[in-house]
DSSP file (Angstrom, degrees, kcal/mol; ACC not computed):
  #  RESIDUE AA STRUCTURE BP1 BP2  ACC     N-H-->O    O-->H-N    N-H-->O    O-->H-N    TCO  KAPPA ALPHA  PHI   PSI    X-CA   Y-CA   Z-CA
    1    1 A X    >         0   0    0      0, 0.0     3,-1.8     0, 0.0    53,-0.3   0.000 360.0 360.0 360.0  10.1   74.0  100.4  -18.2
    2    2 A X  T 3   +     0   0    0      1,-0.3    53,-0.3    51,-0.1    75,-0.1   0.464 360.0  51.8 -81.1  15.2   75.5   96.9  -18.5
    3    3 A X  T 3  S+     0   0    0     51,-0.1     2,-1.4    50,-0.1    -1,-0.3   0.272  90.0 112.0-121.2 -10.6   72.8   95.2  -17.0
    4    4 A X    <   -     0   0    0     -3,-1.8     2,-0.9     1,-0.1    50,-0.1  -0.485  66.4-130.1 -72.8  90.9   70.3   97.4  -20.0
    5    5 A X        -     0   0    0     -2,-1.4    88,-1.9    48,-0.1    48,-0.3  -0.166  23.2-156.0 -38.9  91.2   68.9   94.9  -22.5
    6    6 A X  E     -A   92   0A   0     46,-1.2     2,-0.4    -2,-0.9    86,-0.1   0.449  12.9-158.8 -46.3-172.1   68.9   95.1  -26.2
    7    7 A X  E     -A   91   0A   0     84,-0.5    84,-1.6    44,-0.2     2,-0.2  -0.805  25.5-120.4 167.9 137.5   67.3   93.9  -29.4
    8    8 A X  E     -A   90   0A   0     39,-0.6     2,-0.3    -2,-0.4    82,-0.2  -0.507  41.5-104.4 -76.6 152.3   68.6   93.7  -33.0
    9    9 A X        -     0   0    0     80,-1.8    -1,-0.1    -2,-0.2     5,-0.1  -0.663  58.0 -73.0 -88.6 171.6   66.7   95.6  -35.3
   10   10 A X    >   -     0   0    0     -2,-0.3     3,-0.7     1,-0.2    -1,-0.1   0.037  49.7-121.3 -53.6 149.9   64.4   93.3  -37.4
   11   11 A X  T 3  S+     0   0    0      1,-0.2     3,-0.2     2,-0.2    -1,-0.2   0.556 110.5  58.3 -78.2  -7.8   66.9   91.3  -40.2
   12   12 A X  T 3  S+     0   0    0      1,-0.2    -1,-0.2     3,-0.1    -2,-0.1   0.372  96.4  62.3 -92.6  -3.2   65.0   92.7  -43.0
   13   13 A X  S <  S+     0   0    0     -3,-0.7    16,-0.4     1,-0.1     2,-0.3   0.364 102.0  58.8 -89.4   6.2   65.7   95.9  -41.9
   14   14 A X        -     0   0    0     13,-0.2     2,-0.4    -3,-0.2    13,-0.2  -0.995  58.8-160.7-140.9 119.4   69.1   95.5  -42.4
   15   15 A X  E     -B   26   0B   0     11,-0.5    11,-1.1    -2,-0.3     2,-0.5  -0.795  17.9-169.5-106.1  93.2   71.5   94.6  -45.2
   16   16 A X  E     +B   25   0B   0     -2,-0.4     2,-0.4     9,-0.2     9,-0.3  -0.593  10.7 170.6 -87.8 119.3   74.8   93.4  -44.3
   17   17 A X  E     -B   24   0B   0      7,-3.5     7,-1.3    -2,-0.5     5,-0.1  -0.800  24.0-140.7-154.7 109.9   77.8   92.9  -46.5
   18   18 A X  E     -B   23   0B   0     -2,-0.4     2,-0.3     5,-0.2     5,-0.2  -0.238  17.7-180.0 -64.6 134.1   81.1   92.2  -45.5
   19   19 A X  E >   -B   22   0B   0      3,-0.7     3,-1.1     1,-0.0     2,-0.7  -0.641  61.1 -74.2-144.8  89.7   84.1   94.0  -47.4
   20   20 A X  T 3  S-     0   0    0     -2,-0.3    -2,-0.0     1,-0.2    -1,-0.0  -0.587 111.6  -7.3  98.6-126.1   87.1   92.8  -46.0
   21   21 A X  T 3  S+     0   0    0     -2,-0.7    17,-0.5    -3,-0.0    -1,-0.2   0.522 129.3  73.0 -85.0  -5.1   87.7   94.3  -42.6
   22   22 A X  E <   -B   19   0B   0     -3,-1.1    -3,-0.7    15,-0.1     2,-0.3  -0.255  66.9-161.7 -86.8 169.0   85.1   96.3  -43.1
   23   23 A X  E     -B   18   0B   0     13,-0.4    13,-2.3    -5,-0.2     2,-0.5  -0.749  11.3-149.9-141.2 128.0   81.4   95.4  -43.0
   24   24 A X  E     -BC  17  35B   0     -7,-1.3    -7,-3.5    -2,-0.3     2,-0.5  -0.815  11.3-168.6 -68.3 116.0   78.9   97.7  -44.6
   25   25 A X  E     -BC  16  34B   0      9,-1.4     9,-1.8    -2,-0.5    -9,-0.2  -0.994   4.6-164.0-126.7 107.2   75.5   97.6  -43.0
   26   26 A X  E     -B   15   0B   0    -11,-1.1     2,-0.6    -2,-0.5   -11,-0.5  -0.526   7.6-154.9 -72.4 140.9   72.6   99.3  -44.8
   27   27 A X    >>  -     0   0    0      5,-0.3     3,-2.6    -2,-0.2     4,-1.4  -0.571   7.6-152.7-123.3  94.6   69.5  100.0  -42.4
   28   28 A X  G >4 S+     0   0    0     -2,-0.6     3,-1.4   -15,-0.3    -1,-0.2   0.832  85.6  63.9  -5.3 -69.0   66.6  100.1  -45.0
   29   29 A X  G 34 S+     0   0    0    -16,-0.4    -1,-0.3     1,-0.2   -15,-0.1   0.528 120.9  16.2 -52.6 -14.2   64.6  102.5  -42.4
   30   30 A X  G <4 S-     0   0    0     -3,-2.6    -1,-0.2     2,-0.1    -2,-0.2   0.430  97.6-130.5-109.4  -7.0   66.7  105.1  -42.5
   31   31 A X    <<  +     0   0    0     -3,-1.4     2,-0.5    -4,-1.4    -3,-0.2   0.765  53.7 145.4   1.8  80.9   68.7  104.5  -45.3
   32   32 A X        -     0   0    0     -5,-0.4     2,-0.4    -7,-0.0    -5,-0.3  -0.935  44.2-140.6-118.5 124.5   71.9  104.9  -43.7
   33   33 A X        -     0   0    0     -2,-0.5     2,-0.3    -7,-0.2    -7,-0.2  -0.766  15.4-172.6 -95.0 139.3   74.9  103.2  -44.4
   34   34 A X  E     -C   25   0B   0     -9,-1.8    -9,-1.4    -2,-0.4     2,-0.5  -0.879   9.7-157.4-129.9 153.3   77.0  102.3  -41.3
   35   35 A X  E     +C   24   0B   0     -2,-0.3   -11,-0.3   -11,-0.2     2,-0.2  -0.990  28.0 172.7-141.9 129.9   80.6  100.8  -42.2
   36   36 A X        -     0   0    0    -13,-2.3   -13,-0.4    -2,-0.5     2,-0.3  -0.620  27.5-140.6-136.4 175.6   81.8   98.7  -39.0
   37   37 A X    >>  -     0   0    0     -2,-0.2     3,-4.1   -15,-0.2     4,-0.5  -0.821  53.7 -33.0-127.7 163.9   84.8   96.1  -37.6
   38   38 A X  T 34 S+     0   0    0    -17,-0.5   -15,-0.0     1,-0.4   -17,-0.0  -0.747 121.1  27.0 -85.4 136.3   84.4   93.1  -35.4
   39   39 A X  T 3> S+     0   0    0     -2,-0.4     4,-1.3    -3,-0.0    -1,-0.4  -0.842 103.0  75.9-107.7  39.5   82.6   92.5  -33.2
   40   40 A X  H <> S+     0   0    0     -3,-4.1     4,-1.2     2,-0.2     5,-0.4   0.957 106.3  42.8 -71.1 -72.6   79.4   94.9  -34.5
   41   41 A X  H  X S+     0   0    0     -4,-0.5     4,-3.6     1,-0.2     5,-0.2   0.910 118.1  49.8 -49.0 -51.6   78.5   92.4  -37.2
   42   42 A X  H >4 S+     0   0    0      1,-0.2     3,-0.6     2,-0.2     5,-0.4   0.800 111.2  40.4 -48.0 -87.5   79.1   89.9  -34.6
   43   43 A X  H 3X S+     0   0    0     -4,-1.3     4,-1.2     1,-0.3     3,-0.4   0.670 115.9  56.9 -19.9 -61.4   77.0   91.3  -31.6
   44   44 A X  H >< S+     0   0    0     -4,-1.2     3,-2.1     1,-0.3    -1,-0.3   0.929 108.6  47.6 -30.2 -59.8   74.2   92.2  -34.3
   45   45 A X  G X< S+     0   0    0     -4,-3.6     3,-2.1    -3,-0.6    -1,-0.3   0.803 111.4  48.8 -32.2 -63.2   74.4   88.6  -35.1
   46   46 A X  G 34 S+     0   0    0     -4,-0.4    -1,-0.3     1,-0.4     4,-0.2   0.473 105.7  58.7 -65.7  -5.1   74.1   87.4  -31.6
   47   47 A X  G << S+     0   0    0     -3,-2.1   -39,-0.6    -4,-1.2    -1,-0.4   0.424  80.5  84.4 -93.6  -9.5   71.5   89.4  -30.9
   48   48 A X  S <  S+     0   0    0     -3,-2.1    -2,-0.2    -4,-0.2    -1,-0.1   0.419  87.3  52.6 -76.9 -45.1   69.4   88.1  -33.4
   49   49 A X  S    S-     0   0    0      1,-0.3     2,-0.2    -4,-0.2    -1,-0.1   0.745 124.5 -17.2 -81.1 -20.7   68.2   85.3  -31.4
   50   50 A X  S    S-     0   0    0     -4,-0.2     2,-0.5     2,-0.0    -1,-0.3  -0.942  72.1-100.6-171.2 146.6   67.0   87.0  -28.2
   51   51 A X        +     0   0    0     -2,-0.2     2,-0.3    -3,-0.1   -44,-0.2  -0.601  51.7 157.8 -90.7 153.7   67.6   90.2  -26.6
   52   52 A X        -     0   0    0     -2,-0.5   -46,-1.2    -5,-0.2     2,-0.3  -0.811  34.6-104.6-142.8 165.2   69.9   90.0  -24.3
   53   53 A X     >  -     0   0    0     -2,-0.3     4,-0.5   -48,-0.3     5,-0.2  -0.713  52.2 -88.6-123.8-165.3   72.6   92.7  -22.2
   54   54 A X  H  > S+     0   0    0    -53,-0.3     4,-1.1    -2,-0.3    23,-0.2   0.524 123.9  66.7 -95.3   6.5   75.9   92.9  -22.6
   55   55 A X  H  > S+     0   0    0    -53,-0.3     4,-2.3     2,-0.2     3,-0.3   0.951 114.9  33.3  -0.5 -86.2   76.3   89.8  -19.5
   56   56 A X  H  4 S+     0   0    0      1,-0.2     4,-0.2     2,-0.2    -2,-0.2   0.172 111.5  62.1 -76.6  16.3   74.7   87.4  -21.8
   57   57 A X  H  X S+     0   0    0     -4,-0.5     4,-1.9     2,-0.1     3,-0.4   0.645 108.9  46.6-119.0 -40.4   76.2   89.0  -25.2
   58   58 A X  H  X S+     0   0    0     -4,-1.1     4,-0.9    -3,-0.3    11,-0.4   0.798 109.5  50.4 -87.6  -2.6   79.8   88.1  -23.8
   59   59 A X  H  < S+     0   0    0     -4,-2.3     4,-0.3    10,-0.2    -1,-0.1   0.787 112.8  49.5 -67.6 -18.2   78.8   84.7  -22.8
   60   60 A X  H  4 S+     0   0    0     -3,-0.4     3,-0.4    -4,-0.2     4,-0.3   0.964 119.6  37.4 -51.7 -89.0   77.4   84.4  -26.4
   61   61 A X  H  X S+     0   0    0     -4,-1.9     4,-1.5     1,-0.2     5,-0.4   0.467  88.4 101.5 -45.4 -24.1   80.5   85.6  -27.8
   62   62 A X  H  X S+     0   0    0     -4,-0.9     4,-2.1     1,-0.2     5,-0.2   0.916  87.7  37.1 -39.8 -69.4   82.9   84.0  -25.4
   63   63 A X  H  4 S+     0   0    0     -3,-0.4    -1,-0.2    -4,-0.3    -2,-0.1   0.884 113.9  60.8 -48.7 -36.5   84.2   81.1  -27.5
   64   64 A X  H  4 S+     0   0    0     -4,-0.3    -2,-0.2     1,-0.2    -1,-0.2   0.954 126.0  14.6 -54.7 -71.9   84.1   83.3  -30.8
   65   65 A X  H  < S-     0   0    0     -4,-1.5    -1,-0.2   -26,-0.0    -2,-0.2  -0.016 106.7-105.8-128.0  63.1   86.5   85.6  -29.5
   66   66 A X     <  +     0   0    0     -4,-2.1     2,-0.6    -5,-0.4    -3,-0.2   0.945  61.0 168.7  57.0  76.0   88.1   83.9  -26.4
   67   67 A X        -     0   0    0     -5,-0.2    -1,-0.2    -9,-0.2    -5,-0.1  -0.906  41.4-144.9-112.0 127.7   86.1   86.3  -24.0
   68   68 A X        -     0   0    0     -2,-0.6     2,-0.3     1,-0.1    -9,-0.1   0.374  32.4-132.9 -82.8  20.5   85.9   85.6  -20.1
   69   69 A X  S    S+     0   0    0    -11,-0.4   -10,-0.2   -12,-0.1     2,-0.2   0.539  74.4 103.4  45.5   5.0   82.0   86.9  -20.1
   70   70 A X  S >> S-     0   0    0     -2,-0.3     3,-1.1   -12,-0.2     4,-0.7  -0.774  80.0 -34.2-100.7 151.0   83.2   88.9  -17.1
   71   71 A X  H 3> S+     0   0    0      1,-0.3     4,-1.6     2,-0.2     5,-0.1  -0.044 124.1  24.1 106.5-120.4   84.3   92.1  -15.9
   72   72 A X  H 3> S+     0   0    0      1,-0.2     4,-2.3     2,-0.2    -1,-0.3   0.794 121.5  56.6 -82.6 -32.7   86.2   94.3  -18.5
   73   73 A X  H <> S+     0   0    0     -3,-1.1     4,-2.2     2,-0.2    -1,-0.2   1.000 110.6  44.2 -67.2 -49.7   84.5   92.3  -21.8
   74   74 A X  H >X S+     0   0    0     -4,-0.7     4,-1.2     1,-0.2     3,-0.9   0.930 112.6  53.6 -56.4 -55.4   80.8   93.2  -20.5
   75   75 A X  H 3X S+     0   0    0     -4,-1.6     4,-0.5     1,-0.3     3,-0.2   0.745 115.0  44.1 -27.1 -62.9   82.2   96.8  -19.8
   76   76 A X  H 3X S+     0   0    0     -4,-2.3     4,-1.0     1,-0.2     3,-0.5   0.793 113.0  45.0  -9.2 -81.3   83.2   96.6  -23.3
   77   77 A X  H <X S+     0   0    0     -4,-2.2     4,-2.4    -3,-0.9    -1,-0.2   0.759 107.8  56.5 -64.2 -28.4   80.4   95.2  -24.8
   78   78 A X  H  < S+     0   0    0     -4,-1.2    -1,-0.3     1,-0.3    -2,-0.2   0.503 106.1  53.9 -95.6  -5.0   77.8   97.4  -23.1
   79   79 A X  H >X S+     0   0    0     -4,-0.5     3,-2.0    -3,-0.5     4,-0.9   0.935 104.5  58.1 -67.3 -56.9   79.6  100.2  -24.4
   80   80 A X  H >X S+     0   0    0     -4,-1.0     3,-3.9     1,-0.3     4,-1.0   0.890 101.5  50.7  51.7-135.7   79.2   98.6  -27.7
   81   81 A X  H 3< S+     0   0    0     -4,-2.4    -1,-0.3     1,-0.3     4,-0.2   0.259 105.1  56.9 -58.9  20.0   75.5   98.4  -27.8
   82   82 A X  H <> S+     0   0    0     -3,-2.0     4,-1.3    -2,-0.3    -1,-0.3   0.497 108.7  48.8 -78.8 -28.4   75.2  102.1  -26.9
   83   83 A X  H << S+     0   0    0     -3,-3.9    -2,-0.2    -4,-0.9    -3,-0.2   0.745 114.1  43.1 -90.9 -19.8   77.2  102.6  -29.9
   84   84 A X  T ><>S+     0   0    0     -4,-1.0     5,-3.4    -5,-0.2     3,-1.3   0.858 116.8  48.8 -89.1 -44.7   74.9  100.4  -31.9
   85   85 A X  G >45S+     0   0    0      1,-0.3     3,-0.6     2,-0.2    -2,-0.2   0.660 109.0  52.1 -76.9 -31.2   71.7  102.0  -30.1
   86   86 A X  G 3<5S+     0   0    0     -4,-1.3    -1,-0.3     1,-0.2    -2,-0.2   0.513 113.6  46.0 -93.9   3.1   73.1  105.6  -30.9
   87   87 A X  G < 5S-     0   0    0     -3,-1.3    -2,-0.2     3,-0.2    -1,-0.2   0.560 117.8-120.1-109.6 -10.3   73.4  104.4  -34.5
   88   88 A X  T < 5S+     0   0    0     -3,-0.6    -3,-0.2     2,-0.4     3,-0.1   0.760  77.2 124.7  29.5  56.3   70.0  102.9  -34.3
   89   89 A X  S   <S+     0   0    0     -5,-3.4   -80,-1.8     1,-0.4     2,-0.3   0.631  78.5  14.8 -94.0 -13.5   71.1   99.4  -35.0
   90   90 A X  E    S-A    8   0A   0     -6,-0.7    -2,-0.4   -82,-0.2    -1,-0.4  -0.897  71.7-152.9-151.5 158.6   69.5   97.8  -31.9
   91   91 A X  E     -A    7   0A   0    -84,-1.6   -84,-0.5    -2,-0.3     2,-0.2  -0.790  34.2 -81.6-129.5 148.0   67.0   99.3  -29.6
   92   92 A X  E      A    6   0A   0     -2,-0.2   -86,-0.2   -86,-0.1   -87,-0.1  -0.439 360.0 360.0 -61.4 152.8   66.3   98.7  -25.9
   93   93 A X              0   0    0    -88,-1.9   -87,-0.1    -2,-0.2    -1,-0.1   0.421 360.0 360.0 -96.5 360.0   64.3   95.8  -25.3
């Protein structure tokens, strides 16, 4: 499923507030609070601009954190946005 494209949900749908190591993510629409680590805030983030699959989400991410966009980081990531998608924080696109 690492080739399955994503979408963030909408940024008003969403309240995000970092505490610490933590980040707290409200999702208005469900009103569920999801309490997360890097990279979820990140990926949201990156995701934000375009939907994209987990390819082009560690080429996004590469410089941030020192990612080879290849092989075991897409594995990674596309696990990742399943985890984000079973939480309904992103949807397929």
């Amino acid at each position: 499923m690492a080739d399955r494209r994503y979408r963030a949900a909408e940024a008003a749908a969403l309240r995000v507030e970092p505490l610490g190591e933590l980040t707290a993510i409200f999702d208005r629409r469900s009103m569920q609070t999801h309490l997360v680590v890097a990279p979820m805030p990140e990926i949201l983030a990156a995701l934000a601009s375009s939907p994209c699959n987990a390819a082009t989400l560690a080429a996004r991410l590469a410089d941030r954190f020192d990612l080879d966009g290849e092989g075991d980081a897409t594995a990674i990531l596309a696990a990742r946005l399943a985890e984000l998608a079973a939480m309904g924080l992103v949807e397929p696109a």
